[in-house]
C-alpha positions in Angstrom: -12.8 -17.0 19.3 -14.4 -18.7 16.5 -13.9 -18.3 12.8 -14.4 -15.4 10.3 -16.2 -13.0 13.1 -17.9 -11.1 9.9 -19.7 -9.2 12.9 -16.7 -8.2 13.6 -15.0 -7.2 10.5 -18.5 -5.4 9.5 -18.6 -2.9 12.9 -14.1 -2.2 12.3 -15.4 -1.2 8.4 -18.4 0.9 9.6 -16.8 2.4 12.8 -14.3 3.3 9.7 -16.7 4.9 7.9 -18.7 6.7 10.1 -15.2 8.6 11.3 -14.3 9.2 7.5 -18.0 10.5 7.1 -17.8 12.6 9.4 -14.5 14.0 9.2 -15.3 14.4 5.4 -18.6 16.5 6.2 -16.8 18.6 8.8 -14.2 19.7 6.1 -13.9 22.6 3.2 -14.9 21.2 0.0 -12.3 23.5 -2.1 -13.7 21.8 -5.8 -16.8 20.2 -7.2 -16.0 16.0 -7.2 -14.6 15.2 -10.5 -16.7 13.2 -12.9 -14.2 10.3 -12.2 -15.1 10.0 -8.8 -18.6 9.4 -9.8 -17.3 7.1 -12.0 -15.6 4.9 -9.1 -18.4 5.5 -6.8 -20.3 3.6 -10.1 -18.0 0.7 -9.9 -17.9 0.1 -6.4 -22.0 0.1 -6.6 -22.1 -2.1 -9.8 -19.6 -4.6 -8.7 -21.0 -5.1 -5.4 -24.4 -5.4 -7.2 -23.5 -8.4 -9.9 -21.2 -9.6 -7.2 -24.8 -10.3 -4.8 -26.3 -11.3 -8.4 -23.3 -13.8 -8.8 -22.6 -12.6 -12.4 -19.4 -15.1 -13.0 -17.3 -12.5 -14.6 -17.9 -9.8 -11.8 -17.2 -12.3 -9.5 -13.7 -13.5 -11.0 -12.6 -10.1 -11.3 -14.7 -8.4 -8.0 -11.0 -7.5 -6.3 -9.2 -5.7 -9.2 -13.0 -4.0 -10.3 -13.7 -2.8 -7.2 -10.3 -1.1 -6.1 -10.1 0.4 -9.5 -13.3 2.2 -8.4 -11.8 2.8 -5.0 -8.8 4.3 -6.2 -10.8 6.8 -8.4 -13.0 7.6 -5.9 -10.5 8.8 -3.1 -8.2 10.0 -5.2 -11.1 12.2 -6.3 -12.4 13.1 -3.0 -9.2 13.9 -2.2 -9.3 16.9 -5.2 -12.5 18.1 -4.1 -10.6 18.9 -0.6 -7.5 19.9 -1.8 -8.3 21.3 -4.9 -5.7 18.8 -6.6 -4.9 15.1 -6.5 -2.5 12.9 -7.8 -4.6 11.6 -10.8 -6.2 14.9 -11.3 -3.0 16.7 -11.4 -0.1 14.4 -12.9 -2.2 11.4 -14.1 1.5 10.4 -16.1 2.9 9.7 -12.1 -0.1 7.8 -11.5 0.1 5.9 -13.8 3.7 5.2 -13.0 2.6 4.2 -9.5 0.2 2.2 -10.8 3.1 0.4 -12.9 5.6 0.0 -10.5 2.9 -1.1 -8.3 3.2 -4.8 -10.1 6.7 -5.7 -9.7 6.9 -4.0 -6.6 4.6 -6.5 -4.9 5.9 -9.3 -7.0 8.8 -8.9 -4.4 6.7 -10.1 -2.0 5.0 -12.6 -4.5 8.3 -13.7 -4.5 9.0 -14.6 -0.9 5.5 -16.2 -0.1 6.8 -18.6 -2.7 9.2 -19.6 0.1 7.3 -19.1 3.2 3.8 -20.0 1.9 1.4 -17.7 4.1 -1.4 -17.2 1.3 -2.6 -19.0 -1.6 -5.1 -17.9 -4.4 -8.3 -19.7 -4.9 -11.3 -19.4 -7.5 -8.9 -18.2 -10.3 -9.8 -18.7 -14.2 -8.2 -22.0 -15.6 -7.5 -19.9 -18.6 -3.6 -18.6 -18.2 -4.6 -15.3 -19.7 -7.2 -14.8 -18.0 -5.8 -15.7 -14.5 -2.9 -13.5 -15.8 -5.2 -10.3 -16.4 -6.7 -10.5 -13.0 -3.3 -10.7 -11.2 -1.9 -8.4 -12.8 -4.8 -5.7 -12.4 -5.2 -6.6 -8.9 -1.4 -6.1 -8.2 -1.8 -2.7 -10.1 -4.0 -1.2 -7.9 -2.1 -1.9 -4.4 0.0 0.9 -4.1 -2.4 3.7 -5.9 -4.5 2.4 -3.2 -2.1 2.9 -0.3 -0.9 6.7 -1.6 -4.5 7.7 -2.5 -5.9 6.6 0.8 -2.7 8.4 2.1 -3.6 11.3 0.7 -7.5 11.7 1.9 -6.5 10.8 5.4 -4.2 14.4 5.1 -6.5 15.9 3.5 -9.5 14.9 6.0 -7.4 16.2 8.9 -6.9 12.5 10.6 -3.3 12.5 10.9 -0.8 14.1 13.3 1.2 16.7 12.5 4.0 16.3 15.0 5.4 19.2 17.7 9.1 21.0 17.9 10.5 18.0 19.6 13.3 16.3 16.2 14.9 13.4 16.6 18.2 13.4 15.6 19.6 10.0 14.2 23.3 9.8 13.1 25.1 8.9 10.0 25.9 5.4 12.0 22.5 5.2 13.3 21.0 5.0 10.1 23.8 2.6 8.8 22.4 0.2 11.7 19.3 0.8 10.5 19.7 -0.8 6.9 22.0 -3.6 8.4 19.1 -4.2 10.5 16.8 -3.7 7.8 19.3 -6.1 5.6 18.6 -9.0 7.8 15.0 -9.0 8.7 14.6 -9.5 4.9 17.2 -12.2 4.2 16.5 -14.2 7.2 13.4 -15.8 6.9 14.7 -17.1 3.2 17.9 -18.2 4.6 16.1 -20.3 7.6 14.4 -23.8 6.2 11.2 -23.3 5.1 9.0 -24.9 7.6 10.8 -21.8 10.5 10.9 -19.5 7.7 7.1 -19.4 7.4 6.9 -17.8 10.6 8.8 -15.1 9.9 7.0 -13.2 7.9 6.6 -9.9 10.2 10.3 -8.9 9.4 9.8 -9.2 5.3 6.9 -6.3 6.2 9.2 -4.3 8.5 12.3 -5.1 7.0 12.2 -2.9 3.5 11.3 0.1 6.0 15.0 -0.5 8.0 16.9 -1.1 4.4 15.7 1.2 2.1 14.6 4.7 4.5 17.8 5.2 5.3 19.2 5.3 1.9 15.9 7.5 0.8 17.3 10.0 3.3 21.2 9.4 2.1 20.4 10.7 -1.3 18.1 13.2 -0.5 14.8 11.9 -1.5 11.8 12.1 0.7 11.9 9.8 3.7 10.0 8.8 7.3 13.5 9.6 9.1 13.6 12.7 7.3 9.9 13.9 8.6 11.0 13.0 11.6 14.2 14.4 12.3 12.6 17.6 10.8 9.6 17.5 13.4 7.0 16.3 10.9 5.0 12.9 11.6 2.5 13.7 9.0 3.7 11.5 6.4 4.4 8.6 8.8 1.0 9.0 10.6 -1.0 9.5 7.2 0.4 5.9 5.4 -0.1 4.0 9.0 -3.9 5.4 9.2 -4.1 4.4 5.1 -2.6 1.0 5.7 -5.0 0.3 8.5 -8.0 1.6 5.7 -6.9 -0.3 3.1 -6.4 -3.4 4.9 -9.8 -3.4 6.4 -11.2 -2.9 3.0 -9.0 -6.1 1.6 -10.1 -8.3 3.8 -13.7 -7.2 3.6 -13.7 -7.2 -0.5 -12.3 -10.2 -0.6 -14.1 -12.5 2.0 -17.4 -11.9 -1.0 -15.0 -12.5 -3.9 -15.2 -15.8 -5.8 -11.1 -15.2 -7.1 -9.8 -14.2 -3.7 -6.8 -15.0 -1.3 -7.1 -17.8 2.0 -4.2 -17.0 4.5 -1.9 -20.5 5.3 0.4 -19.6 7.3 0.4 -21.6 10.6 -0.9 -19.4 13.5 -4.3 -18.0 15.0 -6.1 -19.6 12.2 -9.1 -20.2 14.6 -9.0 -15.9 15.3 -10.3 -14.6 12.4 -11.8 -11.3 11.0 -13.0 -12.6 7.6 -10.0 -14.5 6.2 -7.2 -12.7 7.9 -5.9 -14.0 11.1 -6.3 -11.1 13.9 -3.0 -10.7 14.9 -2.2 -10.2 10.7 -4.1 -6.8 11.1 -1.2 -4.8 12.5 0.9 -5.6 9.4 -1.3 -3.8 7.0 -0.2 -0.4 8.7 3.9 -1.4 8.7 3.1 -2.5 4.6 1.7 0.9 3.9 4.9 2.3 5.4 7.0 0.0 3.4 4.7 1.1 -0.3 5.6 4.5 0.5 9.8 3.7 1.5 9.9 1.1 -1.6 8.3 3.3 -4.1 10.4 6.5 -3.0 13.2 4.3 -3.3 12.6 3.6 -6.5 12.3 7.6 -7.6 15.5 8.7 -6.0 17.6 5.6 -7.0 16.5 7.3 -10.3 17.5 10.5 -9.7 20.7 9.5 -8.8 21.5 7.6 -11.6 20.4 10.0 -13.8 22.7 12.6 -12.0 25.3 10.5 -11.8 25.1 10.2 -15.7 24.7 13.8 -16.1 27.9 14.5 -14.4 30.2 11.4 -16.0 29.2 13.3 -19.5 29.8 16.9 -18.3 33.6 15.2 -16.8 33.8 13.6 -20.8 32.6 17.2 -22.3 35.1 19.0 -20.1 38.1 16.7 -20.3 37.9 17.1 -24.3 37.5 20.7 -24.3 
């Protein structure tokens, strides 16, 4: 294979969108599309337009412009099937998912510091300004990943499982965080130049920690769905991590500000920038948003229960 098969890329992306298209046309529209999904629908248009007119500013900021239209427009679509959406419904935990969204990914910011599979190229000299676009960019990732989620349920293109549960033990899932444990810590502990090739674990390895531990405390989790029979969750966030990656990697081969993939295999078997083989992490990521992200909301529940019932032990010891 030679390099950046655009050909390629292009028929993945409209093979994608023909099966949305029609999936979307063979399904009850339950509400009018909200005026924010014309809104998106705008920015996608308009930043694709001064991006082919090479307007300097549209360029610099193409990634984070263009998802933020992306993420208004499914999450819209998604209302006009439903009849409610995320951002239609509780724009507050949007928003909050859009915030989280930055420091969760700067974990992984963090480890490519280590193990150096991407770098950033075409970024404002201007600290501010390189600052603005990161953080905007990072902002939309996970919005992106639950929104996407979210119309491939409501579009009908993910499985909903059968009667057959899996039953997976308190020691079982113990295994499976220890497992989890080391997939992340390895690559970091390794030198650098055998860490860098390690990078598969880091985007498996949040999945094994932190599921488990979702599923402890009673918060929503994949081995939950699935010792219950249901594979809808699990099914929808692969599908949407499969989506959204295509998309990356097709918005950002135009972009000026964009990302080149370093890391030291298949760099002559591309699909725009990403290496083929890099494809079947975007699903496993999508999977890890979701885990990290409901992590996050039942650690806080438990906390805050935690505290509730230290203060009703002080109440009742005075009384």
């Amino acid at each position: 294979m030679g390099r950046n098969h655009i050909a390629v890329g292009l028929s993945l992306l409209i093979l994608m969108l023909v099966v949305f298209g029609v999936a979307y046309s063979r399904s009850q529209k339950q509400a009018p599309l909200r005026v924010y999904g014309w809104a998106g629908l705008g920015i996608i248009f308009l930043a694709e337009l001064f991006l082919f007119l090479r307007v300097k500013l549209v360029a610099i900021y193409f990634t984070p412009l263009v998802w933020t239209g992306y993420v208004l427009l499914a999450d819209a679509l998604v209302g006009r099937l439903r009849g409610h959406s995320r951002l239609g419904q509780a724009p507050g935990e949007f928003l909050a998912l859009a915030f989280w969204s930055v420091p969760l990914w700067l974990i992984f910011e963090a480890y490519n510091l280590r193990l150096e599979n991407w770098t950033y190229v075409g970024l404002p000299d201007n600290l501010i300004l390189r600052s603005i676009g990161h953080v905007w960019s990072y902002a939309t990732i996970w919005p992106a990943i639950f929104a996407t989620a979210d119309l491939v349920g409501a579009l009908g293109l993910c499985w909903e499982g059968g009667k057959r549960r899996l039953a997976i033990g308190g020691r079982s899932r113990w295994a499976i965080s220890l497992l989890g444990l080391v997939a992340v810590s390895v690559p970091l502990l390794l030198p650098a130049r055998i860490g860098q090739y390690l990078f598969g674990p880091v985007w498996l390895g949040f999945i094994l920690l932190l599921d488990p531990l979702n599923y402890r405390w009673g918060g929503r989790s994949l081995l939950g769905g699935l010792e219950a029979g249901r594979t809808s969750t699990l099914s929808s966030y692969l599908v949407a991590g499969l989506v959204c990656g295509i998309l990356w990697e097709f918005w950002n081969y135009w972009a000026r500000a964009k990302w080149l993939y370093i890391f030291p295999l298949w760099q002559d078997a591309k699909i725009f920038e990403m290496p083929l083989p890099g494809y079947l992490g975007f699903p496993s990521f999508a999977l890890e948003c979701f885990v990290m992200y409901e992590f996050l909301r039942t650690a806080r529940k438990q906390l805050l229960h935690s505290r509730g019932s230290t203060r009703w032990e002080a109440t009742g010891s005075r009384t």
